[in-house]
N, C-alpha and C positions, 0 to 999 in steps of 0.2 A: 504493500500500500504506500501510494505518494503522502508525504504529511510536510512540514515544515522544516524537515531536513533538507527537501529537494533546493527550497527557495536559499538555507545557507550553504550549499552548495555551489550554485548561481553565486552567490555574493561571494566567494572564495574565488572563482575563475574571474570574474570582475575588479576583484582586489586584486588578484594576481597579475593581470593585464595592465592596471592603472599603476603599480608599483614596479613593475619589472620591464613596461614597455613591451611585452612579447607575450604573446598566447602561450597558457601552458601545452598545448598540445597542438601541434601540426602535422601536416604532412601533403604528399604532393597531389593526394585523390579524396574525393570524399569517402573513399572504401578505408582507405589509410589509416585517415582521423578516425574513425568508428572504431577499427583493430584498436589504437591507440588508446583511446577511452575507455573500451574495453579490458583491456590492463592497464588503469590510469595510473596507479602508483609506481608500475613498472619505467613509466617514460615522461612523468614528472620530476623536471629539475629544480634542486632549492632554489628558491628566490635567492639567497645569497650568493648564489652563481652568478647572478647577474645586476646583482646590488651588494656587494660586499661589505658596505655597512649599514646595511638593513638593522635596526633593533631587533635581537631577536626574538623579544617577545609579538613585535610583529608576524615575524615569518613564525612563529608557533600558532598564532593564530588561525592567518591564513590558514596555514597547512591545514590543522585542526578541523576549517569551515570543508577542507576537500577531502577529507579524509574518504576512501572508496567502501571501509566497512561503515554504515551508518550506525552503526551502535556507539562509536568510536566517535563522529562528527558530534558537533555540539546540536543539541537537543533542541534548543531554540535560539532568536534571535539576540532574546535578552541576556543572554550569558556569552554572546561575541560581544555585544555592545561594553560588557561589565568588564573584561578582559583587556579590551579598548584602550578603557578608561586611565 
């Protein structure tokens, strides 16, 4: 079942994109990206790869909002915001 993880989800590949400048996931076919996402943790790069002094309570974040096990990703929205903070 879709619930409120899906949406911080979203807001992790958003974040990730406005901080790092670069989509977590690419590739050169829309079949590609699909593979990719597929095993997203596999071909997910730290943000610190491409911002080296990222806070890392930030890139915990993130990560945390993308996590691919949803039991694992934060539950709601108000516990990224408190995180944030």
């Amino acid at each position: 079942p879709v619930d409120e993880r899906a949406d911080i989800f979203a807001f992790g590949l958003t974040a990730y994109e406005m901080v790092t400048g670069k989509k977590p996931v690419t590739g050169d076919t829309f079949e590609e990206v699909l593979q990719k996402y597929a095993a997203f943790d596999q071909h997910l790069k730290p943000l610190r790869a491409h911002v080296p002094d990222l806070p890392p309570v930030l890139e915990r974040v993130i990560l945390k909002c993308l996590e691919k096990d949803i039991s694992r990703r934060y539950p709601s929205m108000s516990l990224v915001v408190r995180d944030l903070q």
